[in-house]
C-alpha positions as CSV (number, residue, x, y, z in Angstrom):
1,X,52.2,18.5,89.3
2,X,53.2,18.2,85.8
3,X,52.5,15.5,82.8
4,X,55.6,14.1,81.7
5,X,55.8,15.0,78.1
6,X,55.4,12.1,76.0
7,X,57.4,11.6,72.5
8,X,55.5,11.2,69.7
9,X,57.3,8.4,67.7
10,X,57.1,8.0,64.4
11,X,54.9,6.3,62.5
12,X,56.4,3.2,60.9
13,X,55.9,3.0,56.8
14,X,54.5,-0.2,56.0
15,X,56.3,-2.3,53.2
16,X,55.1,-1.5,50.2
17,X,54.0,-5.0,47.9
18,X,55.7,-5.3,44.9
19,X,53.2,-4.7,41.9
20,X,52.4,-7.8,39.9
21,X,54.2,-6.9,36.4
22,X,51.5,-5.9,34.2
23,X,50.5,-8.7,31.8
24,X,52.5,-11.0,33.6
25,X,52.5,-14.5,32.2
26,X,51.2,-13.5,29.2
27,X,52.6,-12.7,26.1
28,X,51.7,-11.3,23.1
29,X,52.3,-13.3,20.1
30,X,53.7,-11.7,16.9
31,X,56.0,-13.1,13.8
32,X,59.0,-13.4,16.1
33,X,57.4,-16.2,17.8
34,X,57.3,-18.1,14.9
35,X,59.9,-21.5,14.9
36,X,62.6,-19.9,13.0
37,X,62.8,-16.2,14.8
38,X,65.8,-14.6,13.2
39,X,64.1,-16.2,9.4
40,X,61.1,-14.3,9.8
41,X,62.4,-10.9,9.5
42,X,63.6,-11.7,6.3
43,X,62.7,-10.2,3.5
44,X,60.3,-11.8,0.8
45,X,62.1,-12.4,-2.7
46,X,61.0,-11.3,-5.9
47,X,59.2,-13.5,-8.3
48,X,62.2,-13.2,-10.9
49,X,64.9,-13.8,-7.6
50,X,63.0,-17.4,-6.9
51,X,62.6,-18.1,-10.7
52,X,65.8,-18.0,-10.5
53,X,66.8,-19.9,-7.8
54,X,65.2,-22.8,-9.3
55,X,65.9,-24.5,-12.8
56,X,62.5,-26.4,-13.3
57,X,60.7,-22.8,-13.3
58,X,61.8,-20.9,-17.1
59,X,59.1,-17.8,-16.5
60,X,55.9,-16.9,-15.9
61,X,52.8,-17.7,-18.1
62,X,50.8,-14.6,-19.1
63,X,47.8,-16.6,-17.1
64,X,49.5,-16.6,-14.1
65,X,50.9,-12.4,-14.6
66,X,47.0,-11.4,-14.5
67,X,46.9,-12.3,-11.2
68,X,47.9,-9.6,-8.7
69,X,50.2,-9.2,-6.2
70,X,49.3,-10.1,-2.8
71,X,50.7,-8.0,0.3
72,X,53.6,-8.7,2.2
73,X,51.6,-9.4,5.6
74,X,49.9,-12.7,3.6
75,X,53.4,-13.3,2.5
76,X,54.6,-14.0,5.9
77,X,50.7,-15.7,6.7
78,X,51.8,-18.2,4.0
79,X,55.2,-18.5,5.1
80,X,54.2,-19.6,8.6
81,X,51.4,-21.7,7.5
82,X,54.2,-23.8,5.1
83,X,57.1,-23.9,7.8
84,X,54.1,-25.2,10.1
85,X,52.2,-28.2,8.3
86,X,54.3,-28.5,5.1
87,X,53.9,-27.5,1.4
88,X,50.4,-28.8,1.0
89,X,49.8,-28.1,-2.6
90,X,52.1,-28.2,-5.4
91,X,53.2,-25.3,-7.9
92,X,52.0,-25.9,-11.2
93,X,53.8,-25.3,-14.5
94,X,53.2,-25.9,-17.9
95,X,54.7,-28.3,-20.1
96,X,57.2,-25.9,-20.7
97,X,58.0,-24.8,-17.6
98,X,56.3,-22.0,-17.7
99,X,54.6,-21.0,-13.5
100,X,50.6,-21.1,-14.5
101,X,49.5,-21.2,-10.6
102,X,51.7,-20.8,-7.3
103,X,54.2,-17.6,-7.4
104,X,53.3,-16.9,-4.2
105,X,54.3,-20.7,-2.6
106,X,57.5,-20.2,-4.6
107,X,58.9,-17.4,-3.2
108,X,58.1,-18.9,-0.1
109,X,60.1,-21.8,-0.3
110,X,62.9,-19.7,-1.3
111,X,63.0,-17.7,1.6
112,X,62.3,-20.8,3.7
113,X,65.0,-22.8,2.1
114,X,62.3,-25.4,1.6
115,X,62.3,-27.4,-1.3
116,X,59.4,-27.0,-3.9
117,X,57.0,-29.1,-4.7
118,X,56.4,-28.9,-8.9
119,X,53.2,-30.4,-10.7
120,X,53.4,-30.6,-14.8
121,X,49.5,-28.8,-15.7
122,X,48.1,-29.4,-20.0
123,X,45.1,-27.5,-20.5
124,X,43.3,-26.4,-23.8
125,X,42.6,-23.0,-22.2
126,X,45.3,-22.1,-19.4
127,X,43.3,-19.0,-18.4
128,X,40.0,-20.9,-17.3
129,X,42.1,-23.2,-15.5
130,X,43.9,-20.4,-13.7
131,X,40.7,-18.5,-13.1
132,X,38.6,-21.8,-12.0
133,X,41.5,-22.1,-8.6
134,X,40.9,-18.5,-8.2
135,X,37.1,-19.0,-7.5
136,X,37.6,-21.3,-4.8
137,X,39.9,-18.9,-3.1
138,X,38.3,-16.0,-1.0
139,X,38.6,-13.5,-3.4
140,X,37.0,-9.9,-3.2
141,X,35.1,-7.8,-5.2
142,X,37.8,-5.7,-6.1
143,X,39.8,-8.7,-7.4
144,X,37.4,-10.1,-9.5
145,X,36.6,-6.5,-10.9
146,X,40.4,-5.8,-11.6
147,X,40.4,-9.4,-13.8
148,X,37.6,-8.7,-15.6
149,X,39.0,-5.8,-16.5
150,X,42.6,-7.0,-17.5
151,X,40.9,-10.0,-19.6
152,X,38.6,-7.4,-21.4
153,X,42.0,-5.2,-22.1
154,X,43.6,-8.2,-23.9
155,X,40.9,-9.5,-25.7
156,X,40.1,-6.1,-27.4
157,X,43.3,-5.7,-28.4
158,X,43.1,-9.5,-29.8
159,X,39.9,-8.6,-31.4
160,X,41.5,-5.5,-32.7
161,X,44.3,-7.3,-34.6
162,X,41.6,-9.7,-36.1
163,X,39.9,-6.1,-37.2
164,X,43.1,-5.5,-38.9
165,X,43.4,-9.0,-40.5
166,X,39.7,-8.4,-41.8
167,X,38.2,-11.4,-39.8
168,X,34.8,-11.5,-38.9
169,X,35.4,-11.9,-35.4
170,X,36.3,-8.3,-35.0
171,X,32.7,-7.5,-34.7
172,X,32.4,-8.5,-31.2
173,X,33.8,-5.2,-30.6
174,X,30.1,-3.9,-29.5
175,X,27.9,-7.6,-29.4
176,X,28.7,-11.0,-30.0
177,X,25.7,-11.7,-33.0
178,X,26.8,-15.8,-32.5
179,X,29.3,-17.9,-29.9
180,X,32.5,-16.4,-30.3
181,X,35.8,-18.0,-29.0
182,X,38.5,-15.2,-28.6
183,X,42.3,-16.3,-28.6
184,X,44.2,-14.6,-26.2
185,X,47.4,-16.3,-27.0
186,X,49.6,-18.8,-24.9
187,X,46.8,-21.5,-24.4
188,X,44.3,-18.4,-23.1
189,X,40.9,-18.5,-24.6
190,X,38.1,-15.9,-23.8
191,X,34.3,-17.8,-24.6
192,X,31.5,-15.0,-25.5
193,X,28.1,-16.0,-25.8
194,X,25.7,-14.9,-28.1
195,X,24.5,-11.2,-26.7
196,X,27.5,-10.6,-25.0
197,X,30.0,-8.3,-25.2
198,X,33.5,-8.9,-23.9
199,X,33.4,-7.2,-21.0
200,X,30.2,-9.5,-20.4
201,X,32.1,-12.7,-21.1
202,X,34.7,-11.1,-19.3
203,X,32.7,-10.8,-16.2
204,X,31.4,-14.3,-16.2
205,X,34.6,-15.3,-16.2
206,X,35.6,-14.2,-13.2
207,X,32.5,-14.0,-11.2
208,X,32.0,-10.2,-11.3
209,X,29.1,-8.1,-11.6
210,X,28.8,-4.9,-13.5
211,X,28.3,-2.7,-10.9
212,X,31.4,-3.9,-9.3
213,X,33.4,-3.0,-12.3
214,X,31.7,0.4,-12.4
215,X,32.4,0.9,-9.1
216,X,36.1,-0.2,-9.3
217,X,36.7,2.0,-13.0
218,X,35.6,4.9,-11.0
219,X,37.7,4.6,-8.5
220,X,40.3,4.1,-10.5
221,X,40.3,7.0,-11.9
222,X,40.2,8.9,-9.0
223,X,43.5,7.1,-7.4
224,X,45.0,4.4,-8.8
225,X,47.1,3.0,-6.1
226,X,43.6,3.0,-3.7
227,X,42.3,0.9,-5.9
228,X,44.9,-1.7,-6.0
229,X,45.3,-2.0,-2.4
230,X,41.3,-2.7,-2.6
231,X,42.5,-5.2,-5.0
232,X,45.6,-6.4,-2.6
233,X,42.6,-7.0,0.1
234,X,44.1,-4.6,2.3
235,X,41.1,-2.2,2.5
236,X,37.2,-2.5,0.9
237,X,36.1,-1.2,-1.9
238,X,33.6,0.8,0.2
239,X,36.1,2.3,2.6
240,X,38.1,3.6,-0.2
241,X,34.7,5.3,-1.7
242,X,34.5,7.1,1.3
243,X,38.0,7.7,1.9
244,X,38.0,9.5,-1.7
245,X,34.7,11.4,-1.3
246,X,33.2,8.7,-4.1
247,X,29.4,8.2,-3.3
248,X,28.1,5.0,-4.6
249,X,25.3,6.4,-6.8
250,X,28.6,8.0,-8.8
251,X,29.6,4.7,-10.0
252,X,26.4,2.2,-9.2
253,X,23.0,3.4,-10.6
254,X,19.9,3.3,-7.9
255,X,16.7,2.5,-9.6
256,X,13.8,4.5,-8.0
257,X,11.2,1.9,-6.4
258,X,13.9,0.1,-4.7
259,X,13.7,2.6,-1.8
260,X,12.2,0.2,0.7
261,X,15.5,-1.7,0.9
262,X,16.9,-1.8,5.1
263,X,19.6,0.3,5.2
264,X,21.6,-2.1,6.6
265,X,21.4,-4.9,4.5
266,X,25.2,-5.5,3.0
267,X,25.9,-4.6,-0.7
268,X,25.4,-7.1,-3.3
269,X,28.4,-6.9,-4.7
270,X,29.8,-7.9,-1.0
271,X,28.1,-10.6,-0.7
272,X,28.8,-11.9,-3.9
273,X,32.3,-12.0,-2.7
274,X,31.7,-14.4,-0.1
275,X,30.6,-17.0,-2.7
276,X,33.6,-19.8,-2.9
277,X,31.6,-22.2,-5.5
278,X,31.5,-20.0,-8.3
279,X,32.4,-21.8,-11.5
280,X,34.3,-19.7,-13.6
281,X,32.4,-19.8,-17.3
282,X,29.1,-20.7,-16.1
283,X,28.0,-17.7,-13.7
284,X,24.6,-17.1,-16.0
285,X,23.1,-14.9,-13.3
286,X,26.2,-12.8,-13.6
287,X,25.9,-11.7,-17.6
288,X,22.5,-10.9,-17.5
289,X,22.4,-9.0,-14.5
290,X,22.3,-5.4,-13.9
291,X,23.3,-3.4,-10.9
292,X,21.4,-3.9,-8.0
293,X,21.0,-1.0,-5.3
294,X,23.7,-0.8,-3.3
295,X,23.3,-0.4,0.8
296,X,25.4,3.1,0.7
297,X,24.0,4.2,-2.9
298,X,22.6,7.9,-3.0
299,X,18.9,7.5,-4.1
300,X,18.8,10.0,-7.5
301,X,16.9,12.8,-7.0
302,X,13.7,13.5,-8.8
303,X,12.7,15.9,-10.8
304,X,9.3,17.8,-9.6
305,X,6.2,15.7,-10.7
306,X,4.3,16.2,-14.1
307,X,0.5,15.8,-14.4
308,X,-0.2,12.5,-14.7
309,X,-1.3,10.6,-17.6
310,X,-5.4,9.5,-17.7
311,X,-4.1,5.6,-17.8
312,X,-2.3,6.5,-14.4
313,X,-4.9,8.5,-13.0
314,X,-7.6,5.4,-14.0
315,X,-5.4,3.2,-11.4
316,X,-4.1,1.3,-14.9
317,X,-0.6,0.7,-16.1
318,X,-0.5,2.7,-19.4
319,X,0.1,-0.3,-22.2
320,X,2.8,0.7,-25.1
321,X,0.8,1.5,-28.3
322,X,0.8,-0.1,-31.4
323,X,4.2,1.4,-33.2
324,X,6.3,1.6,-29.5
325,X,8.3,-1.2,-29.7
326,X,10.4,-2.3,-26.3
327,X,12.9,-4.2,-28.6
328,X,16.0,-2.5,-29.6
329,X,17.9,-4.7,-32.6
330,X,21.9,-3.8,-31.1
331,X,20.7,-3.8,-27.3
332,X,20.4,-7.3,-24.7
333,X,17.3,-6.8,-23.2
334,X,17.0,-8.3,-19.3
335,X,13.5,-7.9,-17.3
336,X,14.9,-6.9,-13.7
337,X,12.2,-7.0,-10.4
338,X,9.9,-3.9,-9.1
339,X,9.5,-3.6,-12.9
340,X,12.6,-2.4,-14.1
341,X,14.0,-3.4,-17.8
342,X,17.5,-3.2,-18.3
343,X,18.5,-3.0,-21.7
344,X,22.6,-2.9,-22.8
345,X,24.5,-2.3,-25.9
346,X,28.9,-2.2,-25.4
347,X,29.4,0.7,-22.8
348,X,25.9,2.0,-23.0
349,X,22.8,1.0,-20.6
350,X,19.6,2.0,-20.0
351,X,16.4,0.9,-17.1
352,X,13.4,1.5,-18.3
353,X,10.9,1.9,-15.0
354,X,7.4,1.0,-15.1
355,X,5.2,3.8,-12.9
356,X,5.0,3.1,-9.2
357,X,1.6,3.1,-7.3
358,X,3.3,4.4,-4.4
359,X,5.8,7.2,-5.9
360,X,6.8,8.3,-8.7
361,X,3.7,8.3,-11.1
362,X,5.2,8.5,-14.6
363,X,7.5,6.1,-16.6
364,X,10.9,6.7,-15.8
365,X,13.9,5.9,-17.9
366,X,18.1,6.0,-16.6
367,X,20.1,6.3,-19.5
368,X,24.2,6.0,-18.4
369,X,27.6,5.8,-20.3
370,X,31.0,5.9,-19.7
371,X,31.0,9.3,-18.7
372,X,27.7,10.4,-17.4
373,X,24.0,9.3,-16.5
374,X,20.6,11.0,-16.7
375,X,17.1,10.4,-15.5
376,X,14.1,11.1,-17.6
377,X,10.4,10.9,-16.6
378,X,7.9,10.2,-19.7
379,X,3.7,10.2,-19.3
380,X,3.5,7.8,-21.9
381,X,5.4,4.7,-22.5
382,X,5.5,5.0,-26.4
383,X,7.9,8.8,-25.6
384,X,9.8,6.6,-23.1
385,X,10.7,3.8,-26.2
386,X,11.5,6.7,-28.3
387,X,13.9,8.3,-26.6
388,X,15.3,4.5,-25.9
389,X,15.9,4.2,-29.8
390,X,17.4,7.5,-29.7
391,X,20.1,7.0,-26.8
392,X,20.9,3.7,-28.9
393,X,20.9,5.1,-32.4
């Protein structure tokens, strides 16, 4: 007897589920979202297109043209922030109309078809008031290095004219011998201190260090537009040294003896960013500070060790004979830590390195200028002060 065949039937497909959309109920938030959607595609306006939108505003004051330029992305941050909670803080002008503080808030009101908010600023020095709001903002090191510079390019070329004119002031070309008050013209006044030289005063001003302005003049000089978008905020100064093939120790000097630093700790000059209470004019610790080792500096490389000196070898610091004098008449002298002098005359620095117990057993001496640095190793202090006079003479 046969099976009856049976059928295979076949197999039923179960209902695929529908896939939750990916993301769902959430949505990303970008300048579209903002109240006015269609606005905030809009271009920016110039400075001179919102001057002229507005008949209170007759130009901008030379204080206010040192600042620069901030990027369109910070723009449309500010844009937002003013459509949102309002105009907060008024744009400043001068008696004569002049913008001293606020470009920025005033193209943004243009393009927001808000109406300005004006405030009417007197001030016996226009600059320091411009530069005082510019420490509380967050400002990096590349800004403040960028300012110190521009202020230093204007008041050499005042201090040039007074050359011409035969004043005395024209000396301060090199070192302020007493307190020196440099016109810069439209209510701008540059204050240099006794031992200063403009770039010092210039510094001060602004809250920069010297190393940062090293660091920034190299850079510079390699590319010019990286170093205004390090000024713009839109990269570090740090990535753009790497991004150029620019090691720190080209541009900020490492002092042997400072090796023991964590090689993690941030850069001075970073940190020095961060600070928001600043007072513009009274930084001290700025002028009379040198460069401090930075946390990506190349340590110099030493030259191969001389025989050491019998004060060395006795376990004592060798003490400068009578004759070797540490004093140099043109040069600021500053005692740094680890036992490092720093002396500075215009463009021209040197550190002056006591022997280490643990290293390098000789004086040491880094002599730099605009153009190049080099390291020299002395067994006695007194051919270490002699070469100083030299470099200065």
């Amino acid at each position: 007897m046969t099976k009856p065949i049976k059928k295979r039937l076949p197999k039923r497909k179960k209902p695929r589920k529908k896939k939750a959309a990916k993301n769902a109920g959430t949505r990303k938030i970008s300048d579209a979202d903002s109240p006015n959607e269609s606005a905030q595609s809009a271009a920016i306006p110039s400075i001179q297109e919102a001057i002229a939108k507005f008949p209170e505003v007759k130009g901008v004051s030379p204080a206010c043209a040192l600042l620069p330029e901030v990027t369109d992305a910070a723009l449309r941050r500010l844009r937002r922030s003013i459509e949102l909670a309002g105009q907060v803080r008024p744009i400043e002008l001068t008696p004569d109309g002049m913008l001293l503080n606020g470009r920025h808030r005033l193209q943004v009101c243009l393009v927001a078809d808000i109406t300005p908010k004006f405030t009417t600023v007197e001030s016996t020095n226009l600059l320091a008031h411009v530069l005082a709001d510019v420490q509380q903002r967050e400002c990096n090191v590349a800004t403040r290095a960028f300012l110190a510079l521009k202020i230093e390019e204007i008041a050499k070329l005042s201090v040039q004219t007074h050359r011409e004119a035969g004043d005395k002031v024209a000396t301060l070309l090199k070192r302020a011998k007493e307190p020196t008050a440099i016109k810069l013209g439209d209510g701008m006044r540059l204050d240099v201190r006794k031992g200063q030289t403009i770039r010092d005063a210039s510094a001060a001003f602004v809250g920069a260090t010297k190393s940062a302005i090293r660091r920034f003049v190299t850079i510079r000089n390699e590319n010019e537009a990286a170093a205004m978008r390090a000024v713009r905020n839109e990269v570090k100064m740090a990535d753009v040294e790497r991004e150029l093939g620019i090691k720190n120790g080209d541009a900020i000097i490492h002092i042997p003896g400072n090796e023991d630093l964590p090689s993690d700790q941030p850069s001075v000059d970073e940190e020095a960013s961060s600070s928001s209470d600043v007072l513009a004019g009274e930084n001290d610790a700025v002028v009379n500070s040198s460069p401090e080792p930075d946390a990506h500096s190349q340590p110099v490389t030493n030259p191969p060790k001389k025989q050491k000196s019998s004060a060395i070898k006795a376990g004592k610091p060798e003490q400068p004979q009578p004759g070797a004098s540490s004093e140099l008449p043109d040069a600021a002298k500053s005692t740094l830590s680890n036992g490092v002098t720093e002396y500075v005359d215009g463009d021209q620095s040197a550190f002056f390195v006591e022997p280490r117990q643990n290293g390098v057993p000789e004086y040491g001496l880094l002599l730099v200028n605009q153009s190049s640095y080099s390291w020299k190793t002395f067994e006695t202090s007194n051919d270490a002060h002699n070469a100083l006079q030299e470099f200065f003479s």
